[in-house]
C-alpha positions in Angstrom: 12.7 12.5 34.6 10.9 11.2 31.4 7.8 12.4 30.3 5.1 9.6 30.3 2.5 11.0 28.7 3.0 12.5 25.1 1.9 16.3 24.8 0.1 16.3 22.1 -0.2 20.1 22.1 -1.4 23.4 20.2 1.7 23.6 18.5 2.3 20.3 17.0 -1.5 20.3 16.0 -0.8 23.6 14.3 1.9 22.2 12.1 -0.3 19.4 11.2 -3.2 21.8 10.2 0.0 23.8 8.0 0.7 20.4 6.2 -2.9 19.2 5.6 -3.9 22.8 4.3 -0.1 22.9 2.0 -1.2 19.6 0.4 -4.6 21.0 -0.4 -3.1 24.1 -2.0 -0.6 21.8 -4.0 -4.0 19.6 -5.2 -5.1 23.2 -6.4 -2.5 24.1 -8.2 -2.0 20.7 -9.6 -5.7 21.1 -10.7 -4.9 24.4 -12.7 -2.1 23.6 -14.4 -1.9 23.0 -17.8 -1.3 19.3 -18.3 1.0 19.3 -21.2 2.1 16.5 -22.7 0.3 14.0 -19.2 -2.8 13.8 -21.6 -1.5 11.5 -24.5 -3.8 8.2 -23.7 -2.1 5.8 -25.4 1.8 5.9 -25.9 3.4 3.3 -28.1 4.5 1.5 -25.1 1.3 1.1 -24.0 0.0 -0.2 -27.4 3.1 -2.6 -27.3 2.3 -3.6 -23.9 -1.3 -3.9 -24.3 -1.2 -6.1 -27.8 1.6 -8.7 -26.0 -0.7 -9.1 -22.8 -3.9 -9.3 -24.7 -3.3 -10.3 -27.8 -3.3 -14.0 -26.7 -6.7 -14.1 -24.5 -8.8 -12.6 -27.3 -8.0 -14.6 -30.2 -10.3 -16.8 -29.3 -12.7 -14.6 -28.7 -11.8 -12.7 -32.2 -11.0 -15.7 -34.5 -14.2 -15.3 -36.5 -14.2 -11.8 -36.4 -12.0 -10.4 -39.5 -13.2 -6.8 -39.3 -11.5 -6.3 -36.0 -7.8 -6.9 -37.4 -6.0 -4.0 -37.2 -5.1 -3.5 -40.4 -9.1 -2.8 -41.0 -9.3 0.9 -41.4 -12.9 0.4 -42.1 -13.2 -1.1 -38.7 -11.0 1.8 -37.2 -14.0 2.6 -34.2 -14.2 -1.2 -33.0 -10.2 -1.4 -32.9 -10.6 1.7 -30.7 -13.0 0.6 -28.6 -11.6 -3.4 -28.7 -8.1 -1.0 -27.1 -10.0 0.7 -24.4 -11.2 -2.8 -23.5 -8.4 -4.7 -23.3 -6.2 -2.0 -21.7 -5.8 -3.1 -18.0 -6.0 0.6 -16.8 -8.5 2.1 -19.8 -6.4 3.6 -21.6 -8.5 4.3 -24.4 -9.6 8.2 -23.0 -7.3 10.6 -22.7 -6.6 11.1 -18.6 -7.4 14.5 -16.7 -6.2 15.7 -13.6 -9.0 14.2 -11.9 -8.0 10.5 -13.0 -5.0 11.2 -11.1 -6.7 12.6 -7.7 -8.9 9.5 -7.7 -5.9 7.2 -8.7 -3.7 9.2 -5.8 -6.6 8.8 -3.5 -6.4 5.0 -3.9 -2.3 4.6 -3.6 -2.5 6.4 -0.3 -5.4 4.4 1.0 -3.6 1.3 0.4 0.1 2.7 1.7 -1.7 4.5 4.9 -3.6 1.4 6.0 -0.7 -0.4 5.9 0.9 1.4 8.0 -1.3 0.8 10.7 -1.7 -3.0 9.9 2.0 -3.1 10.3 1.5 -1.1 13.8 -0.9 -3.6 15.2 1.1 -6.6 13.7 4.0 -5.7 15.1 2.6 -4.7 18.7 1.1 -8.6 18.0 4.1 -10.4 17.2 6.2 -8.6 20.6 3.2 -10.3 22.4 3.1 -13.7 20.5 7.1 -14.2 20.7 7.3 -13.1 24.3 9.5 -10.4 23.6 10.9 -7.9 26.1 13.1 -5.6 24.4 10.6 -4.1 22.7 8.3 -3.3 25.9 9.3 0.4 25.9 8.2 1.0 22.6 5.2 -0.9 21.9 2.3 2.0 22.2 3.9 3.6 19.2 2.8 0.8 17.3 0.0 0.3 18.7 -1.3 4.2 18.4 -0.5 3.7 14.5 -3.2 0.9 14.2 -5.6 3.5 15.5 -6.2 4.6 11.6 -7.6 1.2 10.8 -11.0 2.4 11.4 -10.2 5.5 8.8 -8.8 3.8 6.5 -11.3 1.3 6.1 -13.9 4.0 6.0 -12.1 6.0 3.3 -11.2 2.1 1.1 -14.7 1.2 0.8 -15.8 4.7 0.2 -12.8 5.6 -2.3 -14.0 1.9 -4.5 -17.8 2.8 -4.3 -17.0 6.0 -6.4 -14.1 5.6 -8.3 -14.1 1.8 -9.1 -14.4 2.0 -13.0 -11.6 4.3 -13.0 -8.9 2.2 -10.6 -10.0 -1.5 -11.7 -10.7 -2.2 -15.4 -12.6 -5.5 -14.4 -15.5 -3.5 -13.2 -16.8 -2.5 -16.3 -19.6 -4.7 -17.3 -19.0 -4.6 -21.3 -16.3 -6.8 -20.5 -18.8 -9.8 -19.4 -20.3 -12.0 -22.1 -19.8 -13.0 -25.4 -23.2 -12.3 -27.0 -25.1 -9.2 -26.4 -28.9 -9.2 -25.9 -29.8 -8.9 -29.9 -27.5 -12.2 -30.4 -24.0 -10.1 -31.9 -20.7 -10.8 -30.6 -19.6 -8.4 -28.1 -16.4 -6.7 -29.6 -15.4 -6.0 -25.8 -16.1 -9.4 -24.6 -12.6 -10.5 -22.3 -12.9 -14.4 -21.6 -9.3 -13.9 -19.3 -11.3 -11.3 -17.1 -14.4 -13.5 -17.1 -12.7 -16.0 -16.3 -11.6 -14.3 -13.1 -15.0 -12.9 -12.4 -15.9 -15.3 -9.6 -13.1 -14.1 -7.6 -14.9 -10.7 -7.8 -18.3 -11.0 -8.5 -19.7 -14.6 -6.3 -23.4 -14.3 -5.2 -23.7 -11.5 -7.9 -24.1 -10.7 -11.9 -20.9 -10.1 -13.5 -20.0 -6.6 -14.4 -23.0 -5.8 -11.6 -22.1 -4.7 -7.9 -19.2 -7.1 -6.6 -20.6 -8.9 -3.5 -17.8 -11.3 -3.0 -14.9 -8.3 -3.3 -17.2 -5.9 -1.2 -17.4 -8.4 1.4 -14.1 -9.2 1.6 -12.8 -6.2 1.8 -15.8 -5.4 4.7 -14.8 -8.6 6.7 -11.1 -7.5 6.3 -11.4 -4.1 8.0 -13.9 -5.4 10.5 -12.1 -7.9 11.8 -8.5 -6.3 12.2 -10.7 -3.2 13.9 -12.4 -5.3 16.5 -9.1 -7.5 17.3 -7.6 -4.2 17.5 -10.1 -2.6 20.1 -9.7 -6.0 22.3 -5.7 -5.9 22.2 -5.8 -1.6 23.2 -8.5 -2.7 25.5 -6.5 -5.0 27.3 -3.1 -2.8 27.3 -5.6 0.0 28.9 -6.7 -2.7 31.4 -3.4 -4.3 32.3 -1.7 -0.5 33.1 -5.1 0.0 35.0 -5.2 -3.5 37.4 -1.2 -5.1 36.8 -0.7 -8.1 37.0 0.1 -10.9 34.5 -3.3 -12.0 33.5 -4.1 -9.1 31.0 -0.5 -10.1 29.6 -1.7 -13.9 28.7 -4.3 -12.7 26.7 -2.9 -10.3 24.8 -0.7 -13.0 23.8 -4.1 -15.5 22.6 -5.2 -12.2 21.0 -2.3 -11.4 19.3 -2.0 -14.9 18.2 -5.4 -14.7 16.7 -4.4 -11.4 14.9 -1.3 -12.9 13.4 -3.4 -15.6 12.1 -5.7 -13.6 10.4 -3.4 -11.3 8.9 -1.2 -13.8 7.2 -4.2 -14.3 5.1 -5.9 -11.3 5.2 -3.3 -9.6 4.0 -2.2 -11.6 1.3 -5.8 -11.2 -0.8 -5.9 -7.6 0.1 -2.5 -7.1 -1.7 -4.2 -9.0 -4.5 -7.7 -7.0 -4.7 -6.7 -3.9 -3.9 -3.1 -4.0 -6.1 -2.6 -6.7 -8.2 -6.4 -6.7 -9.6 -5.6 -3.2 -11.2 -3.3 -5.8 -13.8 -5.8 -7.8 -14.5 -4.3 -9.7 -16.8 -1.0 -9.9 -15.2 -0.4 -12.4 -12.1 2.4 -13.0 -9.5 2.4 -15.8 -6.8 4.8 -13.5 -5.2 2.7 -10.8 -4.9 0.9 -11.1 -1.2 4.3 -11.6 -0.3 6.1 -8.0 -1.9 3.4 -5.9 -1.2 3.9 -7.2 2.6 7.4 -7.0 2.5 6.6 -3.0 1.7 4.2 -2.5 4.0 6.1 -3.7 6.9 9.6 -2.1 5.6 7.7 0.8 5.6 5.6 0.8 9.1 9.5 -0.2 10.8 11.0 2.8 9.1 8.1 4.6 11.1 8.1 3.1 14.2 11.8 4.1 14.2 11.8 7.5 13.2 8.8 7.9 16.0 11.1 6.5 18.5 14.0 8.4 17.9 11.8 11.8 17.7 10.1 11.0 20.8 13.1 10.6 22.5 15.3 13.6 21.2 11.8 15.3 22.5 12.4 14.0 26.2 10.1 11.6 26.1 11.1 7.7 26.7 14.2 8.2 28.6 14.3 4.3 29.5 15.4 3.7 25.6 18.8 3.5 25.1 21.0 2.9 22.1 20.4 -1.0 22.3 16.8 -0.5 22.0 17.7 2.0 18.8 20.0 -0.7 17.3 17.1 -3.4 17.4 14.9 -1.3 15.6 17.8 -0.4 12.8 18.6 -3.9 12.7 14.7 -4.6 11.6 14.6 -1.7 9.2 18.3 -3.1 7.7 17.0 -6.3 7.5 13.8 -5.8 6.4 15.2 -3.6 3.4 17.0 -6.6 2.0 14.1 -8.6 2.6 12.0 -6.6 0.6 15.2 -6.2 -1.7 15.1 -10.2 -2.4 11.3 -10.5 -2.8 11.8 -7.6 -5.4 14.3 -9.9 -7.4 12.7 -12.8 -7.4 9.8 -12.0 -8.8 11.4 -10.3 -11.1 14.0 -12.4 -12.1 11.6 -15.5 -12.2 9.3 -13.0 -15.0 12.5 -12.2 -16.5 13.5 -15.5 -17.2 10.5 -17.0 -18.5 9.9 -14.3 -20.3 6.1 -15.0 -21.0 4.4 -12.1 -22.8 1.5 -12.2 -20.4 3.8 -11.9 -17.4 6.9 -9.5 -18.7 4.3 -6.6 -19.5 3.9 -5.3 -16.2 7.9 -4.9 -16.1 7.9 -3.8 -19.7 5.5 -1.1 -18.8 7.3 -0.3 -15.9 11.3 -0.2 -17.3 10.5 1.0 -20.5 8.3 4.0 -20.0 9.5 7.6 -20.3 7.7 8.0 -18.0 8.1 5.4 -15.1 11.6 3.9 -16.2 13.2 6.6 -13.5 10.8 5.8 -11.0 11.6 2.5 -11.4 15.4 2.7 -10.9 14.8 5.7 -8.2 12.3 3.2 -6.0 15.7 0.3 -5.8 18.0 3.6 -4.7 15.6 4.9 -2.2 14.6 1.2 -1.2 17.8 -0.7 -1.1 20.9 1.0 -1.5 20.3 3.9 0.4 19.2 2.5 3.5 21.8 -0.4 2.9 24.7 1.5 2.9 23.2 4.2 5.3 22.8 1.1 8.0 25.4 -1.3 7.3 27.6 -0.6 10.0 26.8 -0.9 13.8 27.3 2.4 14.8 24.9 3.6 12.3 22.2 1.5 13.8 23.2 3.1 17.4 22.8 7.3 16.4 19.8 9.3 15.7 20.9 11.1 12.9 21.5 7.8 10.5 18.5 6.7 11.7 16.4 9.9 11.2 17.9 10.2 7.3 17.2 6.3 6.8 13.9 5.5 7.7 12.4 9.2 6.2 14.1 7.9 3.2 12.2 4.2 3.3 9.3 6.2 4.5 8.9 8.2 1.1 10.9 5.3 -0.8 8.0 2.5 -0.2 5.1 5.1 -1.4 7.3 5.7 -4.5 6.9 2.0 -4.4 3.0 1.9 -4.5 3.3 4.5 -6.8 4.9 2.4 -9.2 2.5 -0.5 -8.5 -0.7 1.3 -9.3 0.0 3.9 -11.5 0.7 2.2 -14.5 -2.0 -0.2 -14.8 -4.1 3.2 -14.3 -3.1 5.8 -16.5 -0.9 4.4 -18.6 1.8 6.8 -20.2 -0.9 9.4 -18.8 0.8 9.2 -15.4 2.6 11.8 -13.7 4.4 12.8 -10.8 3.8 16.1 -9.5 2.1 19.0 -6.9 -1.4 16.6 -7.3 0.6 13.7 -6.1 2.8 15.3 -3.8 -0.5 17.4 -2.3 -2.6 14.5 -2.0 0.6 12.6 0.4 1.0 15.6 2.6 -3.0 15.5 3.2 -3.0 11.8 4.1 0.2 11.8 5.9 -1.0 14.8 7.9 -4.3 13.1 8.5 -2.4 9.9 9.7 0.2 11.5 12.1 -2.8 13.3 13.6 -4.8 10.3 14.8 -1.5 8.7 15.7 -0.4 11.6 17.9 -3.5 11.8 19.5 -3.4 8.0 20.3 -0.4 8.3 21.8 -1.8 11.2 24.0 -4.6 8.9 25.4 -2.6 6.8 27.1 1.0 6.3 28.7 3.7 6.1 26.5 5.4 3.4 27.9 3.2 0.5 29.9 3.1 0.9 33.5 2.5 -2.8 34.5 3.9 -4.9 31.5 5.2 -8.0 32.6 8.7 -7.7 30.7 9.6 -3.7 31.7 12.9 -5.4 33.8 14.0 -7.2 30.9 13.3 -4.1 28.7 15.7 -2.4 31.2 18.3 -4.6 31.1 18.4 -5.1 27.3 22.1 -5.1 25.7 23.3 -6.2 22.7 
């Protein structure tokens, strides 16, 4: 007899506490350690990387002002400072262990909340499609978009304090070409300027951002309440029965889709690409969805399977298993082709402007292993690990695959923010590792106790016979 409830008990919440408490420990000793070499500010990658993106949008700017060549060692300050300000991630101070909390802080904020975006959009899109394999399964999505409310919490809390050290374009020095006493401003950026209505409408540049503040407000409070109304009518509908709740989960859902596709797409941009300022993709909204959701099916998966080697969610078979490989195989080369083709297009043009934020990224002693590491962990592993049937169908492939995406696509973030951050400052290490187990643990625990609130699997959805009778 399955278990309909999930037991979200004293043990499991005791292993959670172990976790959260292990990561903080690891931020400790990550905090005491000696940095060594993680300290040098500015490598001569970055200097490479930072003349070819910059060197272009300030000559303008620095046309009439011959003391700031570079060969000027009497000028040796201003070509210091004209570095820092230029450099997309600041690169002009050397980086402490706190740069990396607050930068570690921000990667898991971004990864974590879309986790649960991709919970609720993909509890929306079984609803908008009509789908009714998937009715078994659909409250462990739906208990991972229960962290929406935290993570929007932590986002807006996380930019108010740290936001000169994650996004260069904050820093008002940047804004103007004339100071107040009528001298050129050797840190004037006309690029970034140029860019500051996307960031800064209804306020001062350089002053608080209103239009990115609101956005990012409107975001959160609109996948929240959509969120509440969707649980609210799954509560209802196991409650009453019937097919009414059903038909308006469906308008909901529809409504949620709607705003995510765009929603989701500036997010990627403000809260990802921004930290590049200078550096653009049109593909961006696009790869940092394609991780997201890559990511969030690897979890659903891996939930599934656990719950059910627990005893829970007996009515899932090894059809229902194979659907979900078949979305994380799938989904893997998805993310696999959005991966080339934004970088192959970059490649090919090979535009100075555009090629840094590869350059940085495959030519760093520091990153160039991450980089080849995130397409093992992101694309062959889980394409050979899931390219046969059978593999889809048993619990260990699946268990090995989708922990491997799982930790794969926040080596992916990783590689997306860190950069444009610390520069050849970065590092990977017990801060970074610490500050994952925290989150994660944090996570899992409002998603177990979601999943205690309420049945695991629907007691009156509309499409449980179908879910029953699903072969493939």
């Amino acid at each position: 007899m399955s278990k309909e409830v999930f037991d979200f008990n004293a043990g499991l919440k005791k292993k959670l506490f172990i976790a959260f408490i292990a990561g903080a420990v690891l931020l400790t000793v990550g905090a005491l350690m000696p940095s060594g070499g993680h300290e040098e500010a500015e490598g001569d990658h970055t200097e490479l990387a930072s003349a070819e993106d910059h060197g272009n949008d300030h000559a303008t700017a620095e046309k009439n002002e011959g003391e700031h060549h570079e060969g000027d060692d009497k000028q040796e300050p201003h070509g210091e400072d004209a570095g820092h300000a230029v450099s997309d991630g600041g690169h002009g101070h050397e980086k402490t262990w706190l740069d990396r909390f607050k930068i570690d802080f921000w990667i898991n904020n971004v990864y974590f909340t879309g986790l649960a975006l991709i919970g609720l959009f993909f509890f929306a899109i079984q609803y908008a499609a009509q789908a009714g394999w998937s009715a078994y399964i659909i409250r462990i999505p739906l208990s991972m978009a229960h962290w929406i409310l935290p993570a929007g919490v932590l986002m807006l809390l996380t930019f108010l304090l740290f936001n000169h050290d994650i996004f260069h374009w904050t820093h008002s020095n940047l804004y103007g070409e004339f100071l107040e006493n009528g001298a050129r401003n050797p840190d004037y950026d006309p690029l970034i300027e140029g860019k500051s209505g996307f960031f800064y409408l209804l306020s001062a540049p350089g002053k608080f951002p209103v239009f990115f503040i609101a956005r990012m407000v409107i975001f959160f409070g609109a996948w929240y309440l959509l969120f509440k109304k969707l649980r609210s009518l799954s509560n209802l509908e196991d409650e009453l029965g019937g097919t009414s709740y059903w038909y308006k989960m469906r308008r909901f859902s529809v409504a949620f889709l709607l705003v995510f596709a765009v929603s989701s797409s500036i997010a990627a941009w403000d809260w990802v690409m921004s930290i590049d300022v200078h550096w653009f993709s049109t593909m961006f909204g696009w790869y940092v969805f394609a991780s997201w959701f890559v990511a969030g099916l690897a979890l659903i998966t891996l939930i599934t399977v656990l719950l059910k080697e627990a005893g829970y969610m007996t009515q899932v078979t090894s059809n229902h298993l194979h659907d979900l490989g078949k979305f994380v195989f799938a989904f893997s080369i998805f993310w696999t082709y959005i991966w080339f083709s934004q970088f192959l297009l970059i490649y090919y043009a090979n535009i100075p402007e555009e090629s840094v934020y590869f350059v940085e990224r495959m030519f760093s002693d520091k990153y160039a292993p991450v980089f080849f590491i995130n397409l093992i962990m992101n694309f062959f592993f889980p394409f050979l690990c899931l390219i046969t049937r059978d593999a889809k169908r048993l619990n260990v492939f699946l268990k090995i695959a989708c922990i491997v995406i799982i930790l794969g696509h926040w080596v992916d973030f990783y590689l997306m923010i860190t950069p444009g951050t610390l520069g050849e400052s970065g590092a990977f290490g017990f801060t970074e590792i610490g500050m994952y187990l925290m989150f994660g643990s944090a996570f899992l625990f409002v998603v177990m106790r979601a999943m205690a609130s309420y049945a695991l699997v629907p007691k009156n959805h509309p499409m449980l016979e179908e879910a029953k009778h699903h072969h493939i």
